[in-house]
PyMOL CGO cylinders between C-alpha atoms (Angstrom):
from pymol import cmd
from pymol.cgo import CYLINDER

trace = [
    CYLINDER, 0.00, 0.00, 0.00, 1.60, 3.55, -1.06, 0.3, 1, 1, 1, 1, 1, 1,
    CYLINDER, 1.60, 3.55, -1.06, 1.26, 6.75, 0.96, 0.3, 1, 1, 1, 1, 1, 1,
    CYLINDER, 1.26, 6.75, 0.96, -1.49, 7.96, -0.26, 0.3, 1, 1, 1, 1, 1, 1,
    CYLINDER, -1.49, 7.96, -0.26, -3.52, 4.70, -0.13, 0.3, 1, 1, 1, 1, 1, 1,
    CYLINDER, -3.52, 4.70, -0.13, -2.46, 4.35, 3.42, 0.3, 1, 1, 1, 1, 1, 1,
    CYLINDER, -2.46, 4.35, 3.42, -3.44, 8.42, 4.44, 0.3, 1, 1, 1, 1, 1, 1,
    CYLINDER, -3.44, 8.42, 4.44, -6.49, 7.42, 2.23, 0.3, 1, 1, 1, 1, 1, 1,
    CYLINDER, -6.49, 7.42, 2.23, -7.26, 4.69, 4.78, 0.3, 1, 1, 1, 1, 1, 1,
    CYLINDER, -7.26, 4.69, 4.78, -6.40, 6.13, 7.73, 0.3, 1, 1, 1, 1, 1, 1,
    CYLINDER, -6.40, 6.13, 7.73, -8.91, 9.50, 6.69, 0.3, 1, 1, 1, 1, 1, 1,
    CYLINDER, -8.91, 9.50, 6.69, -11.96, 7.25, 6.25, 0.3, 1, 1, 1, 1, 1, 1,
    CYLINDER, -11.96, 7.25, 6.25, -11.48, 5.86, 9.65, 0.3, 1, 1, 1, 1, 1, 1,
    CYLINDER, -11.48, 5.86, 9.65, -10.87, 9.69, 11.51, 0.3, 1, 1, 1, 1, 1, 1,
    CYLINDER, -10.87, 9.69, 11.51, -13.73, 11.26, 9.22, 0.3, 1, 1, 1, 1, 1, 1,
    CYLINDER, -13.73, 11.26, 9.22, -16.09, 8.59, 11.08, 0.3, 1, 1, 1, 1, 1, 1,
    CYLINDER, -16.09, 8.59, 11.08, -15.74, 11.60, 13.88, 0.3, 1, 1, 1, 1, 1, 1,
    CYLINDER, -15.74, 11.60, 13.88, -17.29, 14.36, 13.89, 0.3, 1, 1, 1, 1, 1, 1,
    CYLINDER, -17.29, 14.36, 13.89, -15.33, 16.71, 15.74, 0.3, 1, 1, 1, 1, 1, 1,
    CYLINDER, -15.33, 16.71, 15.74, -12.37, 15.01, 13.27, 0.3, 1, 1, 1, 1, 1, 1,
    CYLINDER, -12.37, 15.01, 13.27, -14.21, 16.27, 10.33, 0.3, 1, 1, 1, 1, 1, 1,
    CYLINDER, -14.21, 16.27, 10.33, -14.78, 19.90, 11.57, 0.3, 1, 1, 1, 1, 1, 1,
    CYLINDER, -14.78, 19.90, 11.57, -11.13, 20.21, 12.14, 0.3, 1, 1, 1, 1, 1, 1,
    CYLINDER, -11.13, 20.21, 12.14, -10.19, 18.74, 8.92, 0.3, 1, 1, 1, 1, 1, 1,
    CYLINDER, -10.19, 18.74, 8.92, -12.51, 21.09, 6.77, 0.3, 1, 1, 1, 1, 1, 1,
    CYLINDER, -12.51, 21.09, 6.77, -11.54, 23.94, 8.69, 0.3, 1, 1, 1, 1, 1, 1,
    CYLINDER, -11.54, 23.94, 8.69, -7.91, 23.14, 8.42, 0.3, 1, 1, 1, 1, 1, 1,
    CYLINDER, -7.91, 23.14, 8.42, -7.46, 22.19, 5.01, 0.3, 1, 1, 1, 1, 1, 1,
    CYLINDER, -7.46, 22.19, 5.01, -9.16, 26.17, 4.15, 0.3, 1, 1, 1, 1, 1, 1,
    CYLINDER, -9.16, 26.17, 4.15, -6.50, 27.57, 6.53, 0.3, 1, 1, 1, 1, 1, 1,
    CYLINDER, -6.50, 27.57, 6.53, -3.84, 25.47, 4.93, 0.3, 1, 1, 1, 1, 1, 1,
    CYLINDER, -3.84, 25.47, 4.93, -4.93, 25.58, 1.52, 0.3, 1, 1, 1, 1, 1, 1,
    CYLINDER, -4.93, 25.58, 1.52, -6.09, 29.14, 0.77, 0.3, 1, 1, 1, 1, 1, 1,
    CYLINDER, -6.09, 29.14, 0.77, -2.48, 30.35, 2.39, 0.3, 1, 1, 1, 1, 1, 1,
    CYLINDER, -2.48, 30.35, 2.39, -0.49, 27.49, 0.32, 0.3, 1, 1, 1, 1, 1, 1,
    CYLINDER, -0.49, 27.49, 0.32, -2.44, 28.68, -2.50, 0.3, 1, 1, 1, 1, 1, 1,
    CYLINDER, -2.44, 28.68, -2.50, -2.14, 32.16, -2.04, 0.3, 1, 1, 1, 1, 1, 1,
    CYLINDER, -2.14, 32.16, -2.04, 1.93, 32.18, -1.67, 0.3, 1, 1, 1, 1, 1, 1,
    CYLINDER, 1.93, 32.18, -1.67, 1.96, 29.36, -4.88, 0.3, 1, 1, 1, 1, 1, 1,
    CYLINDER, 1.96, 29.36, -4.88, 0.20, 31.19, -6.72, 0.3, 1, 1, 1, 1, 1, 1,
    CYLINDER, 0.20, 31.19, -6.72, 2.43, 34.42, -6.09, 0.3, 1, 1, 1, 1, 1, 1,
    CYLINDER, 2.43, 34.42, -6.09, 5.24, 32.50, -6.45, 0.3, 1, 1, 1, 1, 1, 1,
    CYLINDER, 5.24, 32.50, -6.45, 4.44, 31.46, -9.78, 0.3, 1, 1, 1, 1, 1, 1,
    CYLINDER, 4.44, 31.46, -9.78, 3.12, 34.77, -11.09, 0.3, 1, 1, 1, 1, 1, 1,
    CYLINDER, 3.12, 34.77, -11.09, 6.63, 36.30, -9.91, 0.3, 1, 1, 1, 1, 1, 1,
    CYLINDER, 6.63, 36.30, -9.91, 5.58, 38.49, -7.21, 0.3, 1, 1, 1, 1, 1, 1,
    CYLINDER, 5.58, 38.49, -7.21, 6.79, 39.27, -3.89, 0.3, 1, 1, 1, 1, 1, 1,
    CYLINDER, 6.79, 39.27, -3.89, 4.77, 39.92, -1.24, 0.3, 1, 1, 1, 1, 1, 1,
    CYLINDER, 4.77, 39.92, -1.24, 5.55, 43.83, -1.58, 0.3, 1, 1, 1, 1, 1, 1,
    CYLINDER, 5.55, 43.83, -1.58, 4.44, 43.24, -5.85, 0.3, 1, 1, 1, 1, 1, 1,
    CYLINDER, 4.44, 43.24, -5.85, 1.19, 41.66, -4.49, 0.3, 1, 1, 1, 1, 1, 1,
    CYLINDER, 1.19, 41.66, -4.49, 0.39, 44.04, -2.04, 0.3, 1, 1, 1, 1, 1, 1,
    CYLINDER, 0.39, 44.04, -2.04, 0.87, 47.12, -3.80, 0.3, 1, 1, 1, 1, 1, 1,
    CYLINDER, 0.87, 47.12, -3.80, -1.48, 45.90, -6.96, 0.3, 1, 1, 1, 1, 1, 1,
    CYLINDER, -1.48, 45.90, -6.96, -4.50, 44.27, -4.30, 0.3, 1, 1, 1, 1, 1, 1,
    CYLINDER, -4.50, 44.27, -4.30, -3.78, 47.79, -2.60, 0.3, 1, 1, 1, 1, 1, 1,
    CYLINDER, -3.78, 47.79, -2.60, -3.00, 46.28, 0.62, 0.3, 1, 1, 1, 1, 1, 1,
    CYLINDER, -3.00, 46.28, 0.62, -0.11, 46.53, 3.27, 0.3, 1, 1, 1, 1, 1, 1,
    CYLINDER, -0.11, 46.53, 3.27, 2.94, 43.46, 2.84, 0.3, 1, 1, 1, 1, 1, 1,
    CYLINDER, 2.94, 43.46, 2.84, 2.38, 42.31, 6.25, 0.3, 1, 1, 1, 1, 1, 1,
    CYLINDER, 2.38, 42.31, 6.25, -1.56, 41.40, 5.65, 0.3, 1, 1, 1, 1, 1, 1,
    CYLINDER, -1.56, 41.40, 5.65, -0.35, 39.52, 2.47, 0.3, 1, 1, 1, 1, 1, 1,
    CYLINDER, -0.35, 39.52, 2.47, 2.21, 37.84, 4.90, 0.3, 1, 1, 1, 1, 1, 1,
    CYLINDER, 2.21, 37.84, 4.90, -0.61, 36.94, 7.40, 0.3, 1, 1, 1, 1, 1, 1,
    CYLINDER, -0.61, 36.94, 7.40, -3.05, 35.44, 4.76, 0.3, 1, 1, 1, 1, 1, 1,
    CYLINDER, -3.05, 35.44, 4.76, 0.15, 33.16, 3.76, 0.3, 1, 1, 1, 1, 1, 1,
    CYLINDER, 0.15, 33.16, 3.76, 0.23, 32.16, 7.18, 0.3, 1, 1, 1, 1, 1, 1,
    CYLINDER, 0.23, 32.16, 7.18, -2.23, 29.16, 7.71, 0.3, 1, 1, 1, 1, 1, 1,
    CYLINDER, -2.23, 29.16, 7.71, -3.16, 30.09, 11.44, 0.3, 1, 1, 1, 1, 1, 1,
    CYLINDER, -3.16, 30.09, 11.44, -4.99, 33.47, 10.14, 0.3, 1, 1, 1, 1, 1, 1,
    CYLINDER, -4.99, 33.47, 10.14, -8.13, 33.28, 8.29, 0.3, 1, 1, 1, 1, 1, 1,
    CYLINDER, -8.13, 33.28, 8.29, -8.81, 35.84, 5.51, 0.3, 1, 1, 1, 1, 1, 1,
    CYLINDER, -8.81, 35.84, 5.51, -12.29, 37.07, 5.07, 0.3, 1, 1, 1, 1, 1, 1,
    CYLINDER, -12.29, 37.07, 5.07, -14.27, 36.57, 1.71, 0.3, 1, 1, 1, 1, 1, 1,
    CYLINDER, -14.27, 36.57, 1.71, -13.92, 40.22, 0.94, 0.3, 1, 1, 1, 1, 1, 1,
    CYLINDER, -13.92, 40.22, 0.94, -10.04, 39.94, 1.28, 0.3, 1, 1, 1, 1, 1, 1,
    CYLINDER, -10.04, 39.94, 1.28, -9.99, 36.54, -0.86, 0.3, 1, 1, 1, 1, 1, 1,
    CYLINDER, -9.99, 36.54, -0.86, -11.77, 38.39, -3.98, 0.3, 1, 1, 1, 1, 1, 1,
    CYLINDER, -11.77, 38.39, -3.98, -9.10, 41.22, -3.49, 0.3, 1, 1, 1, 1, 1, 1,
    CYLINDER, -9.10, 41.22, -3.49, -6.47, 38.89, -3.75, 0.3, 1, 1, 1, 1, 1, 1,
    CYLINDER, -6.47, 38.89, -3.75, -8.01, 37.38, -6.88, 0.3, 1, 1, 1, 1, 1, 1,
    CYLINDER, -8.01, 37.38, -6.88, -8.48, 40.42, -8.38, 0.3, 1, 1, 1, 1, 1, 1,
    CYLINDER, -8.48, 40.42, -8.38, -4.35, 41.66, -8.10, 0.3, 1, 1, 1, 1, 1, 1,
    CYLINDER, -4.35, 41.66, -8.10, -3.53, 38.05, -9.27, 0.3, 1, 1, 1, 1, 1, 1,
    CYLINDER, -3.53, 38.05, -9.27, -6.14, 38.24, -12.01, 0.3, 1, 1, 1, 1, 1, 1,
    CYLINDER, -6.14, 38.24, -12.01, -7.88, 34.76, -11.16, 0.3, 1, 1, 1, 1, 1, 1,
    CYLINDER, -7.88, 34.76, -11.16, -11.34, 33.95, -10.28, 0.3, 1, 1, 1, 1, 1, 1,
    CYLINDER, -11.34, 33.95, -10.28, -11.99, 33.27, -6.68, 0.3, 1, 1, 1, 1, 1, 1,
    CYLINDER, -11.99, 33.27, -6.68, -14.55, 29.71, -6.63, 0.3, 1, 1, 1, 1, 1, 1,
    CYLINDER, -14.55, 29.71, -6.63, -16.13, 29.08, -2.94, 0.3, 1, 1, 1, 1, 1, 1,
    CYLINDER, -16.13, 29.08, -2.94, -18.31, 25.82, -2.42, 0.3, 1, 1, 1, 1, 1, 1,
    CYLINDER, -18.31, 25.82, -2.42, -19.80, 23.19, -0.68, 0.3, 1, 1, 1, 1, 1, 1,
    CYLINDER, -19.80, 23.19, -0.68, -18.53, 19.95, -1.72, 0.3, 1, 1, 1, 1, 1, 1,
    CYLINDER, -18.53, 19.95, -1.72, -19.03, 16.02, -0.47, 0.3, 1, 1, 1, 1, 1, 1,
    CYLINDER, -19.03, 16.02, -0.47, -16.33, 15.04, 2.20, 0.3, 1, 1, 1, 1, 1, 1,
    CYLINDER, -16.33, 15.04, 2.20, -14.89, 12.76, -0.57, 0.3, 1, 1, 1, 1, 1, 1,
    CYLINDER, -14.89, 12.76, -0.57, -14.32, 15.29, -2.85, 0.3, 1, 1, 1, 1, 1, 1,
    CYLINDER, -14.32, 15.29, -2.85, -12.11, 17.29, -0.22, 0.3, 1, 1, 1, 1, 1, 1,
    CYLINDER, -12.11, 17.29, -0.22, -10.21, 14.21, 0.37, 0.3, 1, 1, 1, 1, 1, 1,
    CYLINDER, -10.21, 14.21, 0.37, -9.18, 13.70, -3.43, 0.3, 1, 1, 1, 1, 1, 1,
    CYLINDER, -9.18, 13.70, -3.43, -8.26, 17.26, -3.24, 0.3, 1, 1, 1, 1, 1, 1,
    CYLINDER, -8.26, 17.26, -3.24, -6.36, 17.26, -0.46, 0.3, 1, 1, 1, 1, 1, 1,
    CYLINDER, -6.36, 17.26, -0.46, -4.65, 14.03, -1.02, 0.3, 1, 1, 1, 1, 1, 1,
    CYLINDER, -4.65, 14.03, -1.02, -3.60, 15.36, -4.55, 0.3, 1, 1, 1, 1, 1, 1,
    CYLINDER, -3.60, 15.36, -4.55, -2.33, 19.19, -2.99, 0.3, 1, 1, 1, 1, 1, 1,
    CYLINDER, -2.33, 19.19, -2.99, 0.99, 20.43, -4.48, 0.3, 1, 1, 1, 1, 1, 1,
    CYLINDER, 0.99, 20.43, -4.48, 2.22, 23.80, -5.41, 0.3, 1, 1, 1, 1, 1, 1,
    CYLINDER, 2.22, 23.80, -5.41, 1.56, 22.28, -9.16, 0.3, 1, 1, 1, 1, 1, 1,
    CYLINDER, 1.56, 22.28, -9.16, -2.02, 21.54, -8.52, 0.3, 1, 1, 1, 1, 1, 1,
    CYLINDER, -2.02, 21.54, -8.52, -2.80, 24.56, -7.84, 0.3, 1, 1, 1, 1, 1, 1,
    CYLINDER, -2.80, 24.56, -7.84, -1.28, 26.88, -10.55, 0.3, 1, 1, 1, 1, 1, 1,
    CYLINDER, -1.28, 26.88, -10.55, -4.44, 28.75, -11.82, 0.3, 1, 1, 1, 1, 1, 1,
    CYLINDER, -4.44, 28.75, -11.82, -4.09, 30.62, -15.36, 0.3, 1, 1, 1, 1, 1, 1,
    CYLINDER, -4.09, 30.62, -15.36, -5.11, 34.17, -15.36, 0.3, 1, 1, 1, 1, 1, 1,
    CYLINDER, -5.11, 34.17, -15.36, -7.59, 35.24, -17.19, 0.3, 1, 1, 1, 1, 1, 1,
    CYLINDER, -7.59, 35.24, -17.19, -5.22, 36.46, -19.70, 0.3, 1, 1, 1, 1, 1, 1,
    CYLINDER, -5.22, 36.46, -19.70, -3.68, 33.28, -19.90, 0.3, 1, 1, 1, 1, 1, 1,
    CYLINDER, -3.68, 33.28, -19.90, -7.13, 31.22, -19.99, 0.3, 1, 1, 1, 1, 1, 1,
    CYLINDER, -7.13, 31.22, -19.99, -7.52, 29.24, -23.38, 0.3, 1, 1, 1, 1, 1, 1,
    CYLINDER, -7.52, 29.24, -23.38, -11.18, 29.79, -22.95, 0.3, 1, 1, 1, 1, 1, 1,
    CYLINDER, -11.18, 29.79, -22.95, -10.96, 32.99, -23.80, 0.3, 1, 1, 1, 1, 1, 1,
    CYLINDER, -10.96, 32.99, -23.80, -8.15, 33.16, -26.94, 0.3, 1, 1, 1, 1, 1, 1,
    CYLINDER, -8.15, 33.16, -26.94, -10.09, 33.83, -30.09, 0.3, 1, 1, 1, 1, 1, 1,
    CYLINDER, -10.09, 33.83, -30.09, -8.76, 30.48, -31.73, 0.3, 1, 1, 1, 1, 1, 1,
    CYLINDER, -8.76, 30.48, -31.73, -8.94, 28.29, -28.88, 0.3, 1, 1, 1, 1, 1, 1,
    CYLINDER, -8.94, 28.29, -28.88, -8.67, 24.93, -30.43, 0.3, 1, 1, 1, 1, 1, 1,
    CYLINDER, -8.67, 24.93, -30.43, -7.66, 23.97, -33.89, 0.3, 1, 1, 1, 1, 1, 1,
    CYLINDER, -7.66, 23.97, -33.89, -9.11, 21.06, -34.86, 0.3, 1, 1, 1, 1, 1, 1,
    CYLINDER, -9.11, 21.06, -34.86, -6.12, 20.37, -37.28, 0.3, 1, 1, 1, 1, 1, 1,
    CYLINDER, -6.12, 20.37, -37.28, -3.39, 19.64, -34.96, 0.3, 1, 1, 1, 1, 1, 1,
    CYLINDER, -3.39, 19.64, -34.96, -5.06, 18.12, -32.16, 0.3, 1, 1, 1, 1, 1, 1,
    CYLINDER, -5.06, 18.12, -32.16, -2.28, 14.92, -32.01, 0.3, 1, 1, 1, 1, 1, 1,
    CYLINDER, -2.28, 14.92, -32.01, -3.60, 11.52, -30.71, 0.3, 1, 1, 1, 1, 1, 1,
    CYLINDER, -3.60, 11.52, -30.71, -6.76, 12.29, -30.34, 0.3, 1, 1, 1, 1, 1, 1,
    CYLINDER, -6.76, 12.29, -30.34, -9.70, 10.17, -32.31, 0.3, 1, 1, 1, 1, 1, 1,
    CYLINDER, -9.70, 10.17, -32.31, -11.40, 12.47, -35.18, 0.3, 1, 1, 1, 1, 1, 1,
    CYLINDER, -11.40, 12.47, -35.18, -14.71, 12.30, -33.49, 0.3, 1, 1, 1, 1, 1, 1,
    CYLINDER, -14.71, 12.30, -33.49, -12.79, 14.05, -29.86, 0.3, 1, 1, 1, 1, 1, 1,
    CYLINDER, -12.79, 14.05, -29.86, -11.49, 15.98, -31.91, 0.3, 1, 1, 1, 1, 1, 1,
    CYLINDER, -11.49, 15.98, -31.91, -14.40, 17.76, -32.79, 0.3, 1, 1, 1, 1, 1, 1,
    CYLINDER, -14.40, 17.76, -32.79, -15.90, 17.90, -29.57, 0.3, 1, 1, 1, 1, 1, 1,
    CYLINDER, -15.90, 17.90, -29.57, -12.86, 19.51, -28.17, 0.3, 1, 1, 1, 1, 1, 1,
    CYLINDER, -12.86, 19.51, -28.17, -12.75, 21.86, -31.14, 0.3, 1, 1, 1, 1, 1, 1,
    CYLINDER, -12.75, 21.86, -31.14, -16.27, 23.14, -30.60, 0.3, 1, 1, 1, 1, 1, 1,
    CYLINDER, -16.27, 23.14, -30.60, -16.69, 25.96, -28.03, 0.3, 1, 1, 1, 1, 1, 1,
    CYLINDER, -16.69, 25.96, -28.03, -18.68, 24.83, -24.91, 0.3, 1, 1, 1, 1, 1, 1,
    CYLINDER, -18.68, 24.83, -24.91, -22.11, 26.37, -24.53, 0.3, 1, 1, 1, 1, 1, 1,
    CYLINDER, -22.11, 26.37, -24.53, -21.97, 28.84, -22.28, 0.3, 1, 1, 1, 1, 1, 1,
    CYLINDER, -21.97, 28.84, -22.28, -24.08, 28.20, -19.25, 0.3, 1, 1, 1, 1, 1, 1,
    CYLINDER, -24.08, 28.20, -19.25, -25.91, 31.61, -18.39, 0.3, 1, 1, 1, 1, 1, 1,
    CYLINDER, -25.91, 31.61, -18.39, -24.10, 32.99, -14.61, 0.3, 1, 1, 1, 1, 1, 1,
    CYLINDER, -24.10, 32.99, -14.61, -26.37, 33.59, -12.50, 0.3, 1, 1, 1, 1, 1, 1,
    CYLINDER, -26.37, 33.59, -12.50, -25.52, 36.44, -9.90, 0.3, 1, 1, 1, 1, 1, 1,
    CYLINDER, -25.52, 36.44, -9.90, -27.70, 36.14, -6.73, 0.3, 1, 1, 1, 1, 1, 1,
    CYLINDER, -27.70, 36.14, -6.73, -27.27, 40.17, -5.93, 0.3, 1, 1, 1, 1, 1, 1,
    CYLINDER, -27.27, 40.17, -5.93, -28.96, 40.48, -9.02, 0.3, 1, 1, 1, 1, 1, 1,
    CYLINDER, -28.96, 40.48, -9.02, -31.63, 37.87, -8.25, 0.3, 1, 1, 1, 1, 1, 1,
    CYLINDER, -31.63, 37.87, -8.25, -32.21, 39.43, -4.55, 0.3, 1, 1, 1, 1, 1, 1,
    CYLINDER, -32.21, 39.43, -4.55, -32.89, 42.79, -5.75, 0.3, 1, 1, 1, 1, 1, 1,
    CYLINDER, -32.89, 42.79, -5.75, -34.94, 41.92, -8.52, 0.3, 1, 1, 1, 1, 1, 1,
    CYLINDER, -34.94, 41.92, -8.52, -36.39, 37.97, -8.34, 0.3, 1, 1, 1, 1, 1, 1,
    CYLINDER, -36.39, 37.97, -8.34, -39.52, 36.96, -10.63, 0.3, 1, 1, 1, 1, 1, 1,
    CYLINDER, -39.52, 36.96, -10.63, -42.35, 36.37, -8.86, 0.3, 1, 1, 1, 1, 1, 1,
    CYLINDER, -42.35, 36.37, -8.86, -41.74, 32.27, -8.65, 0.3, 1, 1, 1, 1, 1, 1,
    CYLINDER, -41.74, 32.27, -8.65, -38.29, 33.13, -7.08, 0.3, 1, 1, 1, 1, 1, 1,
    CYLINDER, -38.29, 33.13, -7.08, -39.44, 35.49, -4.69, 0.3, 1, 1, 1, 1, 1, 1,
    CYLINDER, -39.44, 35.49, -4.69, -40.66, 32.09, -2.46, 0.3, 1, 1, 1, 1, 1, 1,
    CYLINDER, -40.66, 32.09, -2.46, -37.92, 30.21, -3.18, 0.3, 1, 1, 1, 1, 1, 1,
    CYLINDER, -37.92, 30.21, -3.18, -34.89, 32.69, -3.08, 0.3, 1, 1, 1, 1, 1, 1,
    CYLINDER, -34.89, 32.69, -3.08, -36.05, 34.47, 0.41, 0.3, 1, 1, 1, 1, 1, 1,
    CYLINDER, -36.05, 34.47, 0.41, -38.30, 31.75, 2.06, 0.3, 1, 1, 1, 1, 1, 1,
    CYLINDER, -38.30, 31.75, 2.06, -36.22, 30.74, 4.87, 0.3, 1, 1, 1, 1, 1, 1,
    CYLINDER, -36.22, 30.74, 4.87, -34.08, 33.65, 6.46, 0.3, 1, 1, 1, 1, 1, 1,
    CYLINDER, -34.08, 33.65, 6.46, -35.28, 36.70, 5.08, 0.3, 1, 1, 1, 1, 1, 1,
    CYLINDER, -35.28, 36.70, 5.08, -33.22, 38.91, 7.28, 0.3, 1, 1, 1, 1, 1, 1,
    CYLINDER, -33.22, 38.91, 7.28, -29.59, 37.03, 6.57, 0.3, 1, 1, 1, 1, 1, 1,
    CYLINDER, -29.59, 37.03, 6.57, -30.49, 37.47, 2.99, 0.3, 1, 1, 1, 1, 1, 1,
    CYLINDER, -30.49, 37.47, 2.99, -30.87, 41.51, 3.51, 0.3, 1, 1, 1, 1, 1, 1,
    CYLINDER, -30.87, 41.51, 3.51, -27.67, 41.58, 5.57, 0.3, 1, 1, 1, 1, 1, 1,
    CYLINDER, -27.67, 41.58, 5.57, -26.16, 39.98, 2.52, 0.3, 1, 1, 1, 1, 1, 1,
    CYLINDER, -26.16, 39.98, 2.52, -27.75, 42.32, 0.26, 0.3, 1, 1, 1, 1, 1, 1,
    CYLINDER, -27.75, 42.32, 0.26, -27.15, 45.64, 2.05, 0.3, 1, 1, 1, 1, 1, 1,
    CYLINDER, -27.15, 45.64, 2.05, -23.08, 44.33, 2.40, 0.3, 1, 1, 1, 1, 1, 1,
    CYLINDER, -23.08, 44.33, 2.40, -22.84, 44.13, -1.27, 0.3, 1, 1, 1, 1, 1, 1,
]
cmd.load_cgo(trace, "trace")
């Protein structure tokens, strides 16, 4: 049995625990947003100073995020994003899904192209002419743009919801979704 098999293993039987689990979801954000904070600068070619100055923020709070025991704020994430010109992605996901992630974590893993750098977004994304070792039929589903899945933005929703999503969107806490809302 390797490593990971064996950390694999030994995960299923700790996540049986509750308290186990709320430790390990909390620590693999503090530990992962900071590794992938200072990766990510790292491979952009910034220094902390570089990164401040263009998220408009002081060296030592960029120093602090990198440090797993502090816990930057949502507001500070999107900041952060923004100077390293990435999209910032929160979500719920299945306990097994933050396993695979965590058991495949390395400064590699979590390169992220900027948008600049994003394929999706290059004019001539895919030619379907020198696509190598790939079968012709792949090859045209690569080649073909994806349909674009309309993005939803739940500010917009809030402020303005048709008349079906006014039940669904505020039944439930009405007041945490105006305190969301007014912060925005």
């Amino acid at each position: 049995m390797n490593t990971i098999e064996k950390r694999k293993t030994q995960l299923r039987e700790k996540l049986k625990n509750k308290e186990y689990r709320d430790s390990y979801v909390s620590s693999n954000i503090d530990v992962g947003i900071a590794f992938q904070i200072r990766a990510l600068r790292k491979l952009k070619g910034y220094s902390q100073d570089e990164l401040a100055e263009i998220a408009e923020m002081k060296q030592e709070r960029i120093s602090a995020i990198e440090n797993p025991s502090n816990s930057p704020n949502i507001s500070t994430l999107v900041k952060i994003a923004a100077a390293l010109n990435v999209a910032l992605m929160v979500r719920f996901v299945s306990f097994g899904d933050l396993v695979k992630w965590d058991l495949s974590l390395s400064a590699e893993s979590l390169d992220v192209l900027s948008f600049d750098e994003d394929p999706y977004f290059k004019e001539n994304r895919i030619d379907k002419e020198n696509i190598e070792g790939v079968e012709t039929t792949d090859r045209e589903q690569i080649a073909e743009p994806a349909v674009a899945t309309p993005v939803i933005d739940i500010r917009d929703r809030m402020r303005n919801p048709s008349p079906t999503e006014k039940t669904s969107l505020f039944s439930g806490s009405r007041a945490s979704m105006d305190r969301v809302a007014l912060a925005r």
